[in-house]
N, C-alpha and C positions, 0 to 999 in steps of 0.2 A: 612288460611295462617299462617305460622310457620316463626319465625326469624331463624339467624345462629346459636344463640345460644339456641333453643330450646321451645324460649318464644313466646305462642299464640300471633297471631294478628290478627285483623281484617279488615286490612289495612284503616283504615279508620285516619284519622291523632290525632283525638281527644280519641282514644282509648288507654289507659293505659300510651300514651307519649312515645312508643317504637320505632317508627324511626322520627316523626317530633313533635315538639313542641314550640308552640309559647309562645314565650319569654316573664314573668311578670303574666302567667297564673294560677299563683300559682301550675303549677306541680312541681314535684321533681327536683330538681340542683343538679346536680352533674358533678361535673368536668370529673369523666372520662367518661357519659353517652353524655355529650354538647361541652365536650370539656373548656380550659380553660376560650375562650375569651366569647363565649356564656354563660358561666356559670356566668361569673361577670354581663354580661349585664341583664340577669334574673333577679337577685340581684339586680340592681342598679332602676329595674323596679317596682317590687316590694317593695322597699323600699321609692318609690317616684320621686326618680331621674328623668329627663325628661329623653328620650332615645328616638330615632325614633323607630317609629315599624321594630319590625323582629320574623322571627321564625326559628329554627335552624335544620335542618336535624343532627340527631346524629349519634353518630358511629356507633349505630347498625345497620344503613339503612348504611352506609357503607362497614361493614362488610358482608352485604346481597349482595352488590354489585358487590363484589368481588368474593362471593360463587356463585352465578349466570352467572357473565358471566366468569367464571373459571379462573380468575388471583388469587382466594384462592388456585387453588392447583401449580400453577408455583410458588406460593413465599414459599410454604411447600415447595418444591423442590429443593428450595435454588435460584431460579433467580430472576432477578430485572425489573420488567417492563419498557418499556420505556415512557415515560411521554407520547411522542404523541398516542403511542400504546393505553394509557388507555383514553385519549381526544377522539380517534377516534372509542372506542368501542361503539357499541349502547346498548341505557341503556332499560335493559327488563322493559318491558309497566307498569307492577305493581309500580315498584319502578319509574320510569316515574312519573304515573298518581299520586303517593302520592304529588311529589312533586309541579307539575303542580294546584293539589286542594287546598294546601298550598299557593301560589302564587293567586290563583284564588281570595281564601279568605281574603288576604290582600288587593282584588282590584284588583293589575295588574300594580302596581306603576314601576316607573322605579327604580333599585333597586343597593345595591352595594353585592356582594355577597363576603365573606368575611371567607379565612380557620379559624377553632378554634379547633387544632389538641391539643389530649387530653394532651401532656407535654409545650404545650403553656400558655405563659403569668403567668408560677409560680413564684415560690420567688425564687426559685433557677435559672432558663434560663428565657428569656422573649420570646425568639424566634421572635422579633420584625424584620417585613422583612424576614421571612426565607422562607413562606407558600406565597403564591397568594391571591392577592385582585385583584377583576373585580370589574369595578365601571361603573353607568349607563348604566346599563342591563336591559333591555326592550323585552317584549317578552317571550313568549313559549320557542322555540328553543335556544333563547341564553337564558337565564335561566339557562336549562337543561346542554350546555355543559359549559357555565362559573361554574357550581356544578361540571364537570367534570375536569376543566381545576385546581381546588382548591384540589380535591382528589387527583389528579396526581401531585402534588408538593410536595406530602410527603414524593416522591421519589427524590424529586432533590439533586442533590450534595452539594448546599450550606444546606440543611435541614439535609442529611443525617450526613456531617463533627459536625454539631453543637451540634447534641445529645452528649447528653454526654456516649451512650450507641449507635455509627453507627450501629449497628446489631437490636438492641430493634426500631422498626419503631414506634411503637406505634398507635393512631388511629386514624382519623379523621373526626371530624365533620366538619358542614357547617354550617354560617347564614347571613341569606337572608336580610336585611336591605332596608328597603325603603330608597333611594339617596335621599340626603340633598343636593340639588344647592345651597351653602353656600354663603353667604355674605362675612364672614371672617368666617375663620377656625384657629386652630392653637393648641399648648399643651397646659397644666400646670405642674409642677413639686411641691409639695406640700414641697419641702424642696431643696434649694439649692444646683443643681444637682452639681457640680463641687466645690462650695465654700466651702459650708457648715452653709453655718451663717444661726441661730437659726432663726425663727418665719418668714422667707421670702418665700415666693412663687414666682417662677417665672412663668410669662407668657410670650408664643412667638405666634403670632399673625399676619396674614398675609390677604391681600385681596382673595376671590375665595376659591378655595378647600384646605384643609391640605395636599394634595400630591405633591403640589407645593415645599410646608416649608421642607417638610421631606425629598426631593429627591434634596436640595440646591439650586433648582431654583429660588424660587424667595427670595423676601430682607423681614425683619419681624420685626415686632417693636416687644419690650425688655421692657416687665412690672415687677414689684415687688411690693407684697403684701405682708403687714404683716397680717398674719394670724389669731391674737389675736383680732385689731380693724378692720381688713378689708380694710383700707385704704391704697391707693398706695405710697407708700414709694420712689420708682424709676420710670422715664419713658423714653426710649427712642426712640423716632418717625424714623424713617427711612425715604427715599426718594424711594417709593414703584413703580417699571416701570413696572413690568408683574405681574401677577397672573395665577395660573389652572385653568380651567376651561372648564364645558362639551361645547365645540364650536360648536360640533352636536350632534344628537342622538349616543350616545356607544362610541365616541369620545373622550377622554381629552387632551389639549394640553396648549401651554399659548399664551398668548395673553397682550394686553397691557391695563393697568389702566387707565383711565380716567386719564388729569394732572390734575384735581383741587381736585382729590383724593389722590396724590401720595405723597404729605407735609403731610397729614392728618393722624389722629389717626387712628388705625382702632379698636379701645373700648374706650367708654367715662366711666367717672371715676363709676357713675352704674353700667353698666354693668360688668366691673372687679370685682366690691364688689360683684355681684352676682353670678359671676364664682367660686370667691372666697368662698360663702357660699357654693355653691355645691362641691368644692372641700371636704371642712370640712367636712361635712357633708360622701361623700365618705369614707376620710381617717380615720375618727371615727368608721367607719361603719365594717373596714377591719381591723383599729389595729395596718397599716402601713404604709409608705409614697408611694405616691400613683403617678405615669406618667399617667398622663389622655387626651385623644382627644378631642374637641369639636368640636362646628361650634354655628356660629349665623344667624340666616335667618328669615329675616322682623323680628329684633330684639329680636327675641327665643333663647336662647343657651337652647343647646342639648348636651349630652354627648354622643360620638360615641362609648369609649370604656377605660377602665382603669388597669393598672398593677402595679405589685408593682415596685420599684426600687429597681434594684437588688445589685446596690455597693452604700454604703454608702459614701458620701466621707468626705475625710478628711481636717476640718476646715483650711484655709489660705489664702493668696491672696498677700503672699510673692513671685515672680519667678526670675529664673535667665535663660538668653539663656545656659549657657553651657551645652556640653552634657557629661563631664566629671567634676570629682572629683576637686578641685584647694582649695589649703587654704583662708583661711577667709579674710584675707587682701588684696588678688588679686579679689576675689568675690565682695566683697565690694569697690572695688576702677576701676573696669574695665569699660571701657568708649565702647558702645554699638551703632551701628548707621546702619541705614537701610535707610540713605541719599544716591540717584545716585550709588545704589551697581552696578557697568557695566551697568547700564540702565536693567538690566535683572529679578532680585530677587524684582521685583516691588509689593507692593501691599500684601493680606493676600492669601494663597495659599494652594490649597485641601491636604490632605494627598498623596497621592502621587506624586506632586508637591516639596513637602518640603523632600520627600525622596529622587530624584532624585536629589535634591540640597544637600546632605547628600554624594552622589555618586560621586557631583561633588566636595565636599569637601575633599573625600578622594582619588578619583584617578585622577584628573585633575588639581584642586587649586596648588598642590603641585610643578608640571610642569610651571604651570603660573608662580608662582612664583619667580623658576629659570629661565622662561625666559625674566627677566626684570634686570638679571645681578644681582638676591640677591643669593649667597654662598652657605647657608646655609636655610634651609626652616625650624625649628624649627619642632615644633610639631602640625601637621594639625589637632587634635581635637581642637586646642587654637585658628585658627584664624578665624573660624562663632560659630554660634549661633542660635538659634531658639527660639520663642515667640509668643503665639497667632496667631499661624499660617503665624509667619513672620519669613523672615532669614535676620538676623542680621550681620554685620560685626564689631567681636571684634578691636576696632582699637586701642587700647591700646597695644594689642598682634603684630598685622599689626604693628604697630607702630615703636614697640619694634622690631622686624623682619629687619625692611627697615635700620634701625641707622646702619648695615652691610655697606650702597651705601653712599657717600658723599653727594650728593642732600639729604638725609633725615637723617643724622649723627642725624641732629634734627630732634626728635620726632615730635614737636609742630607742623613743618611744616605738617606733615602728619594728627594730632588729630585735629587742627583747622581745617581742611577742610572739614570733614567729623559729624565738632559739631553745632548743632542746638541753637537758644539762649537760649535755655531751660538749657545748662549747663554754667558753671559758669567758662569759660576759663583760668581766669589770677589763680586760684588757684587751679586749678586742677594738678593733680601732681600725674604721670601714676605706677601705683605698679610694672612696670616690667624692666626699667631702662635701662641700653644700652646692645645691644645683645652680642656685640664683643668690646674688648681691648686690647691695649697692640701690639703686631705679629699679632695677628689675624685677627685685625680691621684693618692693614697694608694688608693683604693677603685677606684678605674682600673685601678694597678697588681697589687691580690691579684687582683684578678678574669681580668688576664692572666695572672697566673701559675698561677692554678688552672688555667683553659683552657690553656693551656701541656703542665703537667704530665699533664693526663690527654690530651691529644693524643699525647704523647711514646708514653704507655700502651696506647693504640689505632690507633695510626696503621698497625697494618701487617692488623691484624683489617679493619680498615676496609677496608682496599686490597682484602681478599682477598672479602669481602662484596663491595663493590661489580664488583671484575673479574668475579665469578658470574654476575652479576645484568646485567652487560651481555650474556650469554651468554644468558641466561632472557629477555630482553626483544627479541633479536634475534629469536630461533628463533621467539617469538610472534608478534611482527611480522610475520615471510616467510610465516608459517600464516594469516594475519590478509588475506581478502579487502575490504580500505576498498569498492569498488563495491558491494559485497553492504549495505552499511551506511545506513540511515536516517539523515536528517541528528541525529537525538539521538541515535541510537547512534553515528556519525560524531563527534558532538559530547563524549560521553561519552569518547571514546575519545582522542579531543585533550585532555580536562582531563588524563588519567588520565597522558597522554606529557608534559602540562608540569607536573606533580608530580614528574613521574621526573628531568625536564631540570633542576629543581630543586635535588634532591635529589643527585645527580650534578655538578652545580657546587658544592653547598656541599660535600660533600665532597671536589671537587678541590682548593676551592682551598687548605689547608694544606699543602699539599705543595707547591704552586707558590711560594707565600710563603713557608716556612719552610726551601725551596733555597735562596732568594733569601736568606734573611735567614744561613745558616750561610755561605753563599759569601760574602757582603760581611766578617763576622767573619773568617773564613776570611783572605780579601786583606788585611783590615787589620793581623790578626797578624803573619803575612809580612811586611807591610811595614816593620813597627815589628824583627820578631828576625830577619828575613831578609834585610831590603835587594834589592839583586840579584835572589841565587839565588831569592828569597823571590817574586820574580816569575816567575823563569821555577817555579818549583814548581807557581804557582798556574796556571800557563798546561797542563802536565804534567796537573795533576790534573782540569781541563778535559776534558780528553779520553776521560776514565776512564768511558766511558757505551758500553761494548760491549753492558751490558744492556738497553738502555735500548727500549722496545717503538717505536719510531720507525725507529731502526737494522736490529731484529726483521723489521720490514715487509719492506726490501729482501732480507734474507735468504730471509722466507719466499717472494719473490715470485723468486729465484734457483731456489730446490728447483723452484718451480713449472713453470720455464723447464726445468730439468733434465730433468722426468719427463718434459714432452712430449717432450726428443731422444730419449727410450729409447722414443718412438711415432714412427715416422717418418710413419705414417698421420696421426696427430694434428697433427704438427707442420708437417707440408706442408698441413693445412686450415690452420692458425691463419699460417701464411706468405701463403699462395696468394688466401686470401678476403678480399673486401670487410671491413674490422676491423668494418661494423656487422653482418657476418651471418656471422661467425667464431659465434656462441653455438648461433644453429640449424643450420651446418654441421656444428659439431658434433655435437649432440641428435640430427642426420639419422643417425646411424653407432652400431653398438655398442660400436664401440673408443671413440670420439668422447664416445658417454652415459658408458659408464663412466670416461675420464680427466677427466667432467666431476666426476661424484659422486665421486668419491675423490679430488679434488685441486681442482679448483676450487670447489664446493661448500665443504670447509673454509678451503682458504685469506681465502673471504671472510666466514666468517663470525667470523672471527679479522680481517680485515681491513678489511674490505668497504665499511664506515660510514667510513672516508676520504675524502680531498678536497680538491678546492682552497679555501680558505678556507673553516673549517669551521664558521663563526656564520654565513655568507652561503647563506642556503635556496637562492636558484636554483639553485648550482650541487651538479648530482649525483655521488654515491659513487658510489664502483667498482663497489657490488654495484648500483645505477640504471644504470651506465653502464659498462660492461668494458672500453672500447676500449683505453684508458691502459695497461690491464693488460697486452689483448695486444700490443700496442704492446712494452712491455718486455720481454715474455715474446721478443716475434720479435728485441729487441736482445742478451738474456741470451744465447738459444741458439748467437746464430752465434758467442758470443766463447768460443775454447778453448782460449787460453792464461792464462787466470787463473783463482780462484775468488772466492767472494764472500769466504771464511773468509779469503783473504792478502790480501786490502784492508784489513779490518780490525784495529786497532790490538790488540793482545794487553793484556791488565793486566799480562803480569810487566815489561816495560822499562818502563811506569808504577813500578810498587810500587818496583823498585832506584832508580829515580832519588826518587821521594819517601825513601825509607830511607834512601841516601846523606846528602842535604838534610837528613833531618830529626836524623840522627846529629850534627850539628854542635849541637844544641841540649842546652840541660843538660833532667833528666829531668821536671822539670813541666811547664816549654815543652812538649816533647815530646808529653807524654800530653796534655794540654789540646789541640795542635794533630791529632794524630791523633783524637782525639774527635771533634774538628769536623768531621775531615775524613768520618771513617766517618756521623757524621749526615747533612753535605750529600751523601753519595754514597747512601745510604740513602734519603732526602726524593726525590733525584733520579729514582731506580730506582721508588719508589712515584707521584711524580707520572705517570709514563709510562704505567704499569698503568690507574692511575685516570683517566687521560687520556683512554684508547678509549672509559671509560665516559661519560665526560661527551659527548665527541664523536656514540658510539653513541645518546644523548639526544637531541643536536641531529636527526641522522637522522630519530628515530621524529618528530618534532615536523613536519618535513619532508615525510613521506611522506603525511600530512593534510592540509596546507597543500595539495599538488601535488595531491587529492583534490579537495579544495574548487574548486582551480584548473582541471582535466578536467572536473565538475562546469559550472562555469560557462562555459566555452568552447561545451558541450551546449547552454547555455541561452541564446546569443549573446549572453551576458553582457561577455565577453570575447572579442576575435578568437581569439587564439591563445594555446598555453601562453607566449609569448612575452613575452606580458601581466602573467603572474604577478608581473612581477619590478617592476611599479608597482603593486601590492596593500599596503593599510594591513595591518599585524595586525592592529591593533585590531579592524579594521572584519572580518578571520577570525575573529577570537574571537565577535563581534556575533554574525555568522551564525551561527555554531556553537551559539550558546548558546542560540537563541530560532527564532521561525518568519516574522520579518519577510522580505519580497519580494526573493532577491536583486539585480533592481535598484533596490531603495529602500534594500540596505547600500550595495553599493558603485557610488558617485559616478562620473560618465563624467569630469564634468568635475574633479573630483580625480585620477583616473586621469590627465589629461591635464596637468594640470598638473605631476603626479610624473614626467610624464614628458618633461615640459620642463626642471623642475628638472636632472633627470637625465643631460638632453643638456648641458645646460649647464655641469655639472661637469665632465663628461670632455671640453670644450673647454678646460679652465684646466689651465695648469701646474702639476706634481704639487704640494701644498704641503709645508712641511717636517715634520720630525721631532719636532721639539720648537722653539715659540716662544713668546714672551711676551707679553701683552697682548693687542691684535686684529690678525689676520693682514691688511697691504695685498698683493691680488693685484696691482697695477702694479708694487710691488719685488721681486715671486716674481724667485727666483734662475733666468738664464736662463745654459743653455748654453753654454760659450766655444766661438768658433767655433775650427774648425780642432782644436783641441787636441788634443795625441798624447800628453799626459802626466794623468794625474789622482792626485788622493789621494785617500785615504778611509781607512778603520780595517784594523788590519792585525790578522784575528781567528781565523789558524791559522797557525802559522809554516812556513815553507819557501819558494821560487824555484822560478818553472817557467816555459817559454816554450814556447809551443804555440797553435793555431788556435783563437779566438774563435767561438762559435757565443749569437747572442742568441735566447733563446727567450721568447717571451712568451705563448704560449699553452701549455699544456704539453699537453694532450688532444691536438691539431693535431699538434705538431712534438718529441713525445718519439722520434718513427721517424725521426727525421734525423741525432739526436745521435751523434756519433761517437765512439768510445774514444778517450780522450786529448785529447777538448778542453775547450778551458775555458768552461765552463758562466758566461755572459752572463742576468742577469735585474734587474727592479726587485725582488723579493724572493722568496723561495724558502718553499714552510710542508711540515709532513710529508708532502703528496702529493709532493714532489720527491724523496725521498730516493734512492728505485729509480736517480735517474737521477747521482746522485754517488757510486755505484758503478762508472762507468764514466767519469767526467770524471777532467780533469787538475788545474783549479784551479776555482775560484769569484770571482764578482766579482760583487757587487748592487750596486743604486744607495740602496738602505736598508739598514738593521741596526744590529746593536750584538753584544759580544763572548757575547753569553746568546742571541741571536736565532736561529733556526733553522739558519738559513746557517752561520752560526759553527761551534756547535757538531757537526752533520755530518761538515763540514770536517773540522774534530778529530776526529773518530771514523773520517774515512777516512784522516787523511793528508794531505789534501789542500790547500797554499798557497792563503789566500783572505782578501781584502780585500772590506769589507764600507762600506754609506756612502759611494758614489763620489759617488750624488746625479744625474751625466749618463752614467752606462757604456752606457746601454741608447741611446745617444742619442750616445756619442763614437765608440763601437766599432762595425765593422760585422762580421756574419760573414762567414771567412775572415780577420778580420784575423790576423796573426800580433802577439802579443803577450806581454809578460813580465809574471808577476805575481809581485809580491814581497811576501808575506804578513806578513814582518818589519817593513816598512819603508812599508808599508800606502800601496804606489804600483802605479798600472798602467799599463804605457808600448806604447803603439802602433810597433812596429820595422820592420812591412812592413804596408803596406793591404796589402786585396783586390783584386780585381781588379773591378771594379762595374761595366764596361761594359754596358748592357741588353743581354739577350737576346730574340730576336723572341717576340712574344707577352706576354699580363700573368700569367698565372697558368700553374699547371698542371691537372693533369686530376682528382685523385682526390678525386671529390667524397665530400662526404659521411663523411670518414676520423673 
């Protein structure tokens, strides 16, 4: 037998090392014979490193592949295989049985088989993501085409864009890895992949498999080691709810942690120090600074794989959100706050998240603007900002913008609402001053007051136009097949949904700002003719949002819970089944179709377009994704001693206690403050209406993008929909609008970078709420150890001591929550509300007294401190704790019980 290129063989795998070679056997390394990723692991085996067994199919057995079953002479030819084309060739017996006896000889492990195409993992590209990994491959058959399914990616589009040479393919090996069922898995970075500070290693570390960490699914503790003594320097625990892992034979999916693992380390200070020795050890070995894989399993680490780092970075930990140029005095003095941004820009947000907030800065923000009666809009790079994967609201700029309208002539009115105690109010003093004076701030002010007055005039026509129209663009939408669509019909159809999403924010925003602006008059009167009482009134009238379509939600999702009990058919499918195949168990059944169309059908299309964080495309509504639902629905049903209607606050003990209060006032007081009051409860009641519609916008805008995104995963544009969530808009709209190559729009190696970006944020401690100037991440405010006591804002009044439960996924672990505890989070947005129908208290680690959390709270009753900053991070669940919403403390009285239980996770994958 003869290779392709002329070199005897004798097919035999141990002979000369020309198509298979198991990895540490002291044959020959060579990058372009193993490829590059096989060749370091050789290396790392040889030199002592632990490494799982593997042995690698090289290029030349690829190249024989190719000349054999004749895709050697279609690519002379100048054509491009299609991936499935070359998956679905069958592979001649010779080259077969080599690799089959390879496999045989390792045993017959279950394996991950793993590209190592010969320009991978150098100093120059890493090509990290670009090639296929199959993990937990068992078997003959699968074997053979997971070696095919890794050859055939050579050809894909996101491989192809990233060479740096599309035309030079270059070659591909293959290695075969005995699968590690990992304990924890996770990187190392041998040098401070974003900072740059001298002698630190970072470690990111996660329960289950590493393909969890890398593809953003699950949460991963944040080590640092100094390199010199070994010893951990940084640590930061997370609150761990899913991990990867093989759920079956060839299988990975995720699944949920054990809770008495999820507060838990997942590396004791050993074990880091000896990751850490191997790392050295590595990076000595190469010369370079080194990105490395691991895994630990029954206490082993193994090295799975390591590359060099390809961008050095450049030492700092100075940022600022802007995304433009500004002098040193506005930089230094600009007041920063991502408090109650529209209840919308919540939380840290994927790369393409924080683009489409980018999109809405520059072609929507602008309109809002004007439609709140301000003149003049300024210059829209000034009024966001971006940070660690947050968007920020310049309010200094804002500020400086609104001194245009007479309600905000003062600045302060506008900066103190949006500043957290972390800044220092009475001396802060905004670098941008008043916008307009003189004529102009005269011409400023008729223009607001015109806009004013006919708002006043239309505000509720609008409401009721726009609620319509969310209803008319739904029902199109769900009618509306996107696959059926040519990319310009496709494209057509996207302008036509960001006209709507437009239209649907400028409308919102009057109502959101003009709550705002009657609530602040509101407090200030009070506090001037009330004093005191004048507070607690303001606190009272707070609450007054039984109507409010937010509150609505949970109710309607109670009825829904209802109807099922009065199906015991129904209710024992949506109990009994997998939550992802609750929809066709039902669909299977007549009872089942029909309590789908008469109850779930409306409930969503009344509901539907909710979510967690509702400017962030990746994640999917209710009506994308039901689980949350039945999720609720299976928690609603089993409770039968309440209802939803005695949770909820009534208006008459409101109205007597404002009446009481306001009787003390002589009668112009009076009528002036009740005026105010029925406007801010009015403005309130309309923002909520017109709220689903703007939300319902975001949707449709969404349901294209994920089009585009199925689309391109078709075209191995993208691995997986996974991918989406490092996508530019921009570069969506591009596509959409023209007929350029999608892999000539979107960039592999932009892709990869967002996606480094990306990782890199969610290793940094959360930043704050509102700061001044440029944010240093070495003074981020760190956790007191131990502490049983915290503070924060106390943003519904009452006392309650009850079992802690922290939730931080809420899809995952809303089927854990138990009646009467106190609902633990970093912040809570209207996808939560369902579940503060059946909590006792509330405690975030952000907010303010207008923030989602807050107000809920107040609408149920329920004692809730808001701003703790570390709750999600001091408190474990199970703890027993007091929260005292008055006094805006939360005090730890009895741990848990955290002992580990055997095993890392549990079983229901996929919930």
């Amino acid at each position: 037998m003869t290779a392709t290129d002329g070199t005897p063989n004798t097919g035999n795998p141990g002979d000369d090392n020309e198509f298979v070679v198991v990895l540490g056997s002291n044959s020959p390394v060579t990058t372009e014979h193993l490829g590059g990723k096989a060749a370091r692991l050789g290396e790392m085996i040889e030199a002592g490193v632990p490494v799982p067994p593997a042995f690698c199919l090289t290029t030349r057995l690829f190249r024989r592949f190719l000349e054999e079953t004749g895709l050697a002479d279609e690519l002379r030819a100048g054509a491009t295989p299609a991936r499935k084309e070359i998956v679905a060739r069958e592979l001649p017996e010779p080259i077969a049985r080599l690799i089959l006896e390879a496999y045989a000889a390792m045993g017959r492990p279950r394996v991950a088989v793993r590209s190592s195409a010969s320009q991978e993992d150098s100093a120059a590209q890493s090509f990290a993501g670009q090639h296929d990994t199959i993990l937990d491959v068992g078997g003959d058959e699968a074997v053979l085409t997971a070696v095919k399914e890794c050859w055939a990616s050579l050809w894909s589009d996101r491989a192809t864009v990233y060479r740096d040479d599309p035309a030079s393919v270059g070659s591909m090996a293959v290695v075969v890895q005995e699968m590690v069922h990992a304990d924890v898995s996770g990187v190392l970075f041998t040098i401070d992949p974003m900072g740059g500070r001298p002698h630190r290693m970072v470690v990111e570390s996660c329960w289950g498999l590493g393909e969890g960490l890398v593809s953003g699914k699950v949460t991963s503790d944040l080590f640092v080691v100094d390199d010199r003594t070994l010893e951990v320097v940084e640590r930061r625990v997370r609150y761990k709810v899913t991990r990867c892992a093989a759920v079956e034979p060839g299988r990975i999916a995720m699944e949920k942690v054990d809770t008495a693992l999820r507060n838990r380390a997942t590396l004791t200070t050993g074990q880091l120090g000896e990751l850490a020795r191997l790392a050295v050890q590595v990076r000595d070995s190469y010369g370079t600074e080194q990105d490395i894989e691991w895994v630990l399993k029954d206490g082993r680490i193994s090295l799975l794989q390591t590359r060099p780092i390809t961008t050095r970075p450049q030492p700092t930990s100075r940022y600022t959100p802007y995304i433009k140029e500004v002098p040193d005095l506005v930089r230094q003095n600009t007041m920063w706050s991502r408090m109650d941004i529209g209840e919308i820009f919540v939380g840290a947000m994927t790369p393409l998240g924080l683009s489409f907030a980018r999109y809405y800065q520059q072609n929507i923000h602008g309109d809002c603007v004007r439609s709140i009666g301000t003149r003049r809009t300024g210059d829209m790079d000034l009024h966001m900002g971006y940070l660690q994967g947050h968007v920020y609201l310049n309010v200094s700029y804002t500020s400086h913008v609104l001194t245009q309208s007479p309600p905000t002539k003062d600045a302060s009115v506008f900066t103190e609402r949006f500043a957290s105690e972390e800044v220092d109010m009475p001396s802060y003093r905004s670098p941008f001053g008043q916008f307009t004076s003189g004529a102009r701030s005269v011409v400023a002010a008729g223009h607001w007051a015109r806009s004013f007055a006919q708002e006043l005039a239309r505000m509720r026509k609008r409401s009721e136009r726009m609620a319509a129209s969310r209803h008319r663009e739904y029902d199109r939408a769900r009618a509306l097949d996107l696959t059926r669509l040519s990319r310009s019909e496709l494209g057509a159809e996207f302008r036509r949904y960001l006209a709507y999403c437009r239209a649907m924010n400028v409308g919102y925003m009057p109502y959101y700002i003009n709550a705002f602006a009657f609530y602040s008059a509101f407090s200030d009167l009070c506090a001037q003719w009330l004093g005191d009482k004048g507070t607690n009134l303001q606190n009272r009238i707070k609450t007054d949002m039984s109507n409010l379509r937010t509150v609505e939600s949970a109710r309607e999702l109670w009825d829904l819970a209802q109807a099922a009990r009065r199906r015991p058919e129904v209710l024992r499918t949506i109990v009994d089944s997998p939550l992802t195949a609750i929809e066709s168990e039902l669909r299977a059944t007549d009872e089942g179709r029909a309590f789908w169309d008469s109850y779930v059908t409306p409930f969503m299309r009344t509901n539907g377009t909710r979510g967690r964080q509702e400017m962030e495309l990746t994640h999917p509504r209710w009506v994308d994704d039901p689980t949350y639902v039945f999720q609720m629905v299976r928690r609603y049903a089993q409770e039968e001693q309440f209802s939803i209607d005695g949770l909820l606050r009534g208006d008459g003990g409101v109205a007597l206690d404002a009446e009481a209060v306001l009787g003390e006032l002589p009668l112009v007081k009076r009528v002036v403050l009740r005026r105010i009051m029925s406007l801010f409860a009015t403005c309130s009641e309309l923002r909520e209406i017109t709220r689903m519609a703007m939300v319902t916008s975001v949707w449709l805008v969404r349901t294209v993008v994920y089009e585009v995104g199925r689309r391109l995963v078709a075209e191995g544009v993208l691995h997986s929909e996974d991918d989406i969530a490092f996508l530019d808009f921009e570069d969506i709209r591009t596509y959409l609008a023209g007929n350029r190559d999608a892999a000539d729009v979107f960039s592999q190696a932009k892709l990869t970078e967002r996606r480094r970006m990306h990782e890199y944020h969610n290793r940094l401690p959360e930043p704050p709420l509102t700061f001044i100037g440029e944010y240093d991440v070495a003074q981020a405010l760190r956790a007191p150890e131990n502490s049983t006591r915290l503070e924060g804002l106390g943003s519904s009044p009452g006392r309650i001591v009850g079992r802690a439960r922290i939730i931080e996924d809420l899809a995952w672990q809303a089927d854990e929550f138990q009646p009467g505890e106190i609902l633990i989070a970093r912040f809570t947005d209207a996808s939560w509300t369902p579940l503060f129908a059946i909590a006792g208290g509330v405690v975030t680690d952000i907010g303010s007294m207008l923030s989602h959390s807050s107000i809920v709270s107040r609408e149920f009753g329920l004692p809730s401190v808001v701003n703790c900053k570390h709750a999600t991070q001091q408190i474990s669940t199970g703890d027993m704790i007091r929260v005292d919403g008055d006094a805006g403390l939360v005090e730890v009285l009895d741990p848990a019980d955290t002992t580990p239980v055997s095993g890392a996770a549990g079983t229901e994958a996929g919930a």
